[in-house]
MDAnalysis code that builds the backbone (N, CA, C; Angstrom):
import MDAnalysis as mda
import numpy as np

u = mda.Universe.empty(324, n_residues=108, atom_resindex=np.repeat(np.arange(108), 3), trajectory=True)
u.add_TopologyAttr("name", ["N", "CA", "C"] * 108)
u.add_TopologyAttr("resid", np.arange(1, 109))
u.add_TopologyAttr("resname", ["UNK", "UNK", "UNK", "UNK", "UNK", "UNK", "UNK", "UNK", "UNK", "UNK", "UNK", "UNK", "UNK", "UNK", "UNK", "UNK", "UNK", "UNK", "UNK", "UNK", "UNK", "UNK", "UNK", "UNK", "UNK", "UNK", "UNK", "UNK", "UNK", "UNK", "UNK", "UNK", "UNK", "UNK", "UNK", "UNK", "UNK", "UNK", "UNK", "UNK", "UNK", "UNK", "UNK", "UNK", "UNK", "UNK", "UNK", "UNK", "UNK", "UNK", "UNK", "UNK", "UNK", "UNK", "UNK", "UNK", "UNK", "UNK", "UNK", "UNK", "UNK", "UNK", "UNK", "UNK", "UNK", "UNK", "UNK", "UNK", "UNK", "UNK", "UNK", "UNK", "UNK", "UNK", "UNK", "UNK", "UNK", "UNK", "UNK", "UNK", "UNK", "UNK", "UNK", "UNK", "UNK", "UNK", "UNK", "UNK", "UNK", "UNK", "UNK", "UNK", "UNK", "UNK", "UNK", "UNK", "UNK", "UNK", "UNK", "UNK", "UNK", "UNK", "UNK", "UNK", "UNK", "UNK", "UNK", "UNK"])
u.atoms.positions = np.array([
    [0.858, -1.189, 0.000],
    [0.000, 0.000, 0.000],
    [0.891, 1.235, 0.000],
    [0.606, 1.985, -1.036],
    [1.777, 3.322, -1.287],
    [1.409, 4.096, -0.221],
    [1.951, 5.968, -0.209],
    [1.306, 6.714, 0.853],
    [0.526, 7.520, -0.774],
    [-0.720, 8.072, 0.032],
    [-1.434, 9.264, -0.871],
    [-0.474, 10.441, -1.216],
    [-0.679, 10.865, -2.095],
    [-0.410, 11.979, -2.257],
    [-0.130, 13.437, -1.654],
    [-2.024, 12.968, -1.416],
    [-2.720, 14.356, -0.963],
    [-1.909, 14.603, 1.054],
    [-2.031, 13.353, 1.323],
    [-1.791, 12.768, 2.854],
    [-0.337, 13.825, 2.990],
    [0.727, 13.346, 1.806],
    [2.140, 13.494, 2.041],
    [2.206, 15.256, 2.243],
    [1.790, 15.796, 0.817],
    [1.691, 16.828, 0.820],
    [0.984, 18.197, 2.227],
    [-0.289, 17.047, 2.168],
    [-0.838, 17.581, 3.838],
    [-0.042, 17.651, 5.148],
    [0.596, 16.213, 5.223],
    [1.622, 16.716, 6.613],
    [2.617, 17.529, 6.103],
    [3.307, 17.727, 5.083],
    [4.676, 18.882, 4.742],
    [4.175, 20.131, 5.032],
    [2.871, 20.316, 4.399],
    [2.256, 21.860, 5.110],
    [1.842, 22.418, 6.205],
    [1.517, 20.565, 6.854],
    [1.035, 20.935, 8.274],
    [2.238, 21.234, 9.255],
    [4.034, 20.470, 8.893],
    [4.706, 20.730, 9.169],
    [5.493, 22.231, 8.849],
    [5.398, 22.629, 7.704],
    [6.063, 24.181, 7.632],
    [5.371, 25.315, 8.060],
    [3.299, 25.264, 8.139],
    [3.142, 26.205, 9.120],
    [3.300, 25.887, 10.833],
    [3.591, 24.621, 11.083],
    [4.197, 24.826, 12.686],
    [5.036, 25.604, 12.717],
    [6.044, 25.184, 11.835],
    [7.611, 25.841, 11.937],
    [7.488, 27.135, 11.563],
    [6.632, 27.851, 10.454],
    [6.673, 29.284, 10.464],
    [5.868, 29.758, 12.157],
    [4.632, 29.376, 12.331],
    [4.215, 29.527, 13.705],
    [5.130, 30.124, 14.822],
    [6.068, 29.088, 15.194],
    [7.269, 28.837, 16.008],
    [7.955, 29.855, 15.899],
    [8.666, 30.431, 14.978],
    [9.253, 31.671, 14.208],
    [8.850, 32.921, 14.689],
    [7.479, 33.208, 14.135],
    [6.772, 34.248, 14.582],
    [6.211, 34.646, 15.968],
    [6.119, 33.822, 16.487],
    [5.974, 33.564, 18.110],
    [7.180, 33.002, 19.251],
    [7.763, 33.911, 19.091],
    [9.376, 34.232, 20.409],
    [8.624, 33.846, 21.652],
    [8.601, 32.798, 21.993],
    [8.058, 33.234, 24.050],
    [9.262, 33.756, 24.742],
    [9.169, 34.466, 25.571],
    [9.712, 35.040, 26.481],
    [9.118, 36.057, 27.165],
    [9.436, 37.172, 28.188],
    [9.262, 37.838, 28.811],
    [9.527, 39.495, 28.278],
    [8.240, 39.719, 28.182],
    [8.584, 41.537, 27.534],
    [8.239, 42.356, 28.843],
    [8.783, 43.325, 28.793],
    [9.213, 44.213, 30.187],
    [9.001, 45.511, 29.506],
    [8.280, 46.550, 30.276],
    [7.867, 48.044, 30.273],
    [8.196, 48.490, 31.096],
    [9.406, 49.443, 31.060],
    [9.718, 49.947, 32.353],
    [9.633, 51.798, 31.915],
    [8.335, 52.336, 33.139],
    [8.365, 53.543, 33.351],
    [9.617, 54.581, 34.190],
    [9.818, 55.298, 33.335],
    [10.788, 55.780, 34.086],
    [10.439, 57.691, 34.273],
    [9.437, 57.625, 34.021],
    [8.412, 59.036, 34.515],
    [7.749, 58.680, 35.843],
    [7.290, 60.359, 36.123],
    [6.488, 60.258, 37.001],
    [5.179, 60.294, 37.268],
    [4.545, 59.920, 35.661],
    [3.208, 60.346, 35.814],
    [2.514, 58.492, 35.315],
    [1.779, 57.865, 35.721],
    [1.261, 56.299, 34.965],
    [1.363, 56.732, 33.590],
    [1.278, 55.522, 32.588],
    [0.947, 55.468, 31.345],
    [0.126, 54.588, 31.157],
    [-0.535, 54.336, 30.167],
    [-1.628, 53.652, 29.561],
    [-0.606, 53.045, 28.230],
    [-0.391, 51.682, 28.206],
    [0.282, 50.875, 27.613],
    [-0.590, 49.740, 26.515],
    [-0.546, 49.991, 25.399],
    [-1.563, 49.147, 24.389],
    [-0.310, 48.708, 23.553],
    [-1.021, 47.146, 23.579],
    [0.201, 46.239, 22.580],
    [-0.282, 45.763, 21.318],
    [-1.691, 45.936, 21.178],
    [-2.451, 45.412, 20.112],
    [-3.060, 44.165, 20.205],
    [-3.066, 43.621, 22.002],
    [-4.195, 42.536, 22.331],
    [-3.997, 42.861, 24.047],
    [-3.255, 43.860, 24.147],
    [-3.259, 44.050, 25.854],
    [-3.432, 45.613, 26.036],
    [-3.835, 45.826, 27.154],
    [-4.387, 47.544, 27.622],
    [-3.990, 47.447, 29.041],
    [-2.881, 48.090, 29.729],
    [-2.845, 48.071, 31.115],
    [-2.019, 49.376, 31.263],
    [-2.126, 49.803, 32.827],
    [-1.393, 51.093, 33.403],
    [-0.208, 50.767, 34.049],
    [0.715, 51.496, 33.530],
    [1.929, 51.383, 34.819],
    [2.186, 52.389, 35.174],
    [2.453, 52.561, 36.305],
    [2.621, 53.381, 37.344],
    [3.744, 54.257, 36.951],
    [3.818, 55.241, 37.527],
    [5.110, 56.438, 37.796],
    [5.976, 55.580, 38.209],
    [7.740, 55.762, 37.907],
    [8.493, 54.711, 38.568],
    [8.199, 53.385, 38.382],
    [7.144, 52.807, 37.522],
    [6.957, 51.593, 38.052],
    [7.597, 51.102, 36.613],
    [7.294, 49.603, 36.888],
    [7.400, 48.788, 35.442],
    [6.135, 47.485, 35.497],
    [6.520, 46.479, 34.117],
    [5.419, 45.672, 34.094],
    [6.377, 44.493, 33.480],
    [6.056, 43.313, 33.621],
    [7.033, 41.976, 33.158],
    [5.465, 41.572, 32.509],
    [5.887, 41.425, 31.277],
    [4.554, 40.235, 31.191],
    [5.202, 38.841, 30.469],
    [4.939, 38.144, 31.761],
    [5.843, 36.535, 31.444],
    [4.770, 35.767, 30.057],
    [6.125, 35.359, 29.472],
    [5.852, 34.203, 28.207],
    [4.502, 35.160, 27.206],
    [5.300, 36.450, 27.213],
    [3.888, 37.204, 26.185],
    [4.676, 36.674, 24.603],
    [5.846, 36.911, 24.536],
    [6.189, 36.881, 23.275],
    [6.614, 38.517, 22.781],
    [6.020, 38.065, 21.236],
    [6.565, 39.592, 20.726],
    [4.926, 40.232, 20.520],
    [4.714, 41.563, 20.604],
    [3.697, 41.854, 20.125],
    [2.985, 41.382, 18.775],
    [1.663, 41.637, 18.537],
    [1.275, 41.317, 17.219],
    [1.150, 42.352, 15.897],
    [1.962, 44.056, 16.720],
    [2.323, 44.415, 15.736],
    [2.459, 46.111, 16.673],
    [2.560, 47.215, 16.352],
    [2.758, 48.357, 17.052],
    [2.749, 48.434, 18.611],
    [3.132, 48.999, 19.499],
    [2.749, 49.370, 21.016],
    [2.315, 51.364, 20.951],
    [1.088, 51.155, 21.709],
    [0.976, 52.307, 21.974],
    [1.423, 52.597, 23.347],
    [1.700, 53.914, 23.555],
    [1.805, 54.383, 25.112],
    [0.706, 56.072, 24.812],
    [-0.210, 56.000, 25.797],
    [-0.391, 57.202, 26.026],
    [-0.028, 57.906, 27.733],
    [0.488, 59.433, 27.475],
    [0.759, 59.609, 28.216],
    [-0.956, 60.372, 29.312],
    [-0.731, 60.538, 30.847],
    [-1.542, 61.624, 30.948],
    [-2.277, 62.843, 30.461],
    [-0.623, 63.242, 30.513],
    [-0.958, 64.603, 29.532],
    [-1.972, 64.786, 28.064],
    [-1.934, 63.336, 27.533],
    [-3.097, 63.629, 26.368],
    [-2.316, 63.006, 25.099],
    [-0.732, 62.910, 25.437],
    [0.199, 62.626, 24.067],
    [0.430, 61.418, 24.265],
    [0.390, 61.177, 22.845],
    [0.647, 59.696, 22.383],
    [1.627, 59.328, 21.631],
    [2.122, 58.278, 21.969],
    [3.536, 57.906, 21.239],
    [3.619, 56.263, 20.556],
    [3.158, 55.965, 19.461],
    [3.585, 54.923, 18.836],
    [5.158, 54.117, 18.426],
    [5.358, 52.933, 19.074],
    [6.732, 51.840, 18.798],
    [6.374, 51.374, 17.517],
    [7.000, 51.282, 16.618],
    [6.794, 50.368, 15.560],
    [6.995, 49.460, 15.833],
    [6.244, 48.202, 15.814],
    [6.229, 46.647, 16.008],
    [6.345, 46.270, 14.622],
    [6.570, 44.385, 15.320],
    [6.390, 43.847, 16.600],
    [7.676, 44.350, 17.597],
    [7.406, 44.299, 19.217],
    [8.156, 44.553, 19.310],
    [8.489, 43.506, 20.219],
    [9.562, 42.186, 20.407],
    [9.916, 41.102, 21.130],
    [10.930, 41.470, 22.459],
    [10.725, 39.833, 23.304],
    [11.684, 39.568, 24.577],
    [12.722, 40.515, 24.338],
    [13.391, 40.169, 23.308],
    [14.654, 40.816, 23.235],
    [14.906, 42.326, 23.411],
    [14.006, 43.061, 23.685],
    [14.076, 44.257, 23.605],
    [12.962, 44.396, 24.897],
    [13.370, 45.933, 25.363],
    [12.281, 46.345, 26.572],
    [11.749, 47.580, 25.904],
    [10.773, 48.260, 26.766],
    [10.001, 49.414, 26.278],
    [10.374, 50.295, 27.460],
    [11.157, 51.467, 26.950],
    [11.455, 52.392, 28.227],
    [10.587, 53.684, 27.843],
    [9.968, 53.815, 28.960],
    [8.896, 55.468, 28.809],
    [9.745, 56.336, 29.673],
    [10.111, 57.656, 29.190],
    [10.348, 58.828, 29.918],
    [9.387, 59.365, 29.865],
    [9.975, 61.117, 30.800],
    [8.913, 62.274, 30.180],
    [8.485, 62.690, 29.165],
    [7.405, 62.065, 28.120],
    [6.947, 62.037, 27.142],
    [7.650, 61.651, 26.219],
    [8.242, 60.636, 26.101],
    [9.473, 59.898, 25.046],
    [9.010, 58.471, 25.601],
    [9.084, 57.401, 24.113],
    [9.244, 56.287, 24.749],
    [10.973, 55.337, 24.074],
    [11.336, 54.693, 24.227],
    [12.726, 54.200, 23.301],
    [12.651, 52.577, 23.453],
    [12.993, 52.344, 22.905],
    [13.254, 50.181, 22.708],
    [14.415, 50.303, 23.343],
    [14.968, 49.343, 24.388],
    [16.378, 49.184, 24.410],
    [16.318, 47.449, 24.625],
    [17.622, 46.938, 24.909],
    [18.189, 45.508, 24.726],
    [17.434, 45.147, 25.750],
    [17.328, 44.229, 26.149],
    [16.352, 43.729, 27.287],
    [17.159, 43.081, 28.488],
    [18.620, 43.214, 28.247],
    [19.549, 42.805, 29.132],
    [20.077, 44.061, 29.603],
    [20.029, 45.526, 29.407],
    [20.668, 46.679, 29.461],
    [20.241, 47.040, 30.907],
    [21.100, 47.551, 31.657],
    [20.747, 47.727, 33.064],
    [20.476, 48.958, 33.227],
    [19.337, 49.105, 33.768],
    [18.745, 50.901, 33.939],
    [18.105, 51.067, 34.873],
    [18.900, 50.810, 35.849],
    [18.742, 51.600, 36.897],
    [19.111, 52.499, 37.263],
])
């Protein structure tokens, strides 16, 4: 009994979108660290949360975003990251500035 065709072809595709899947989806830990004094309002393009003045946020095994991060500030201004933006990198907010840095970079 041979294999089908259709069968062979079906698992090769079912195997290369795992593997693109896998690719596109980094797990790890993305980190927002405020370094103002006023909260921000933090949008990733499937998450909405506040961090505090001084504060920061870990969000374990998020991955990379699914595409831009917003930050709005108090004040009314808004500042778009071009995504995605992954583990490998953190999101630092100042006084109305936000910047990507390495996600190993020490800033304290």
């Amino acid at each position: 009994m041979g294999l089908r065709p259709w069968l062979v072809m079906g698992g090769l595709t079912t195997v290369a979108l795992a593997a693109t899947l896998t690719t596109c989806s980094r797990s790890g830990d993305l980190a927002i660290q405020n370094r103002s004094p006023a909260e921000v309002t933090v949008l990733t393009g499937d998450e909405e949360f506040t961090v505090s003045g001084w504060g920061g946020v870990v969000m374990l095994h998020y991955g990379c975003t699914p595409g831009d991060v917003t930050v709005k500030f108090t004040s009314g201004q808004v500042v778009a990251v071009p995504g995605p933006v992954c583990p490998e990198q953190q999101i630092m907010v100042y006084d109305g500035k936000v910047e990507l840095q390495p996600a190993s970079a020490n800033n304290t």
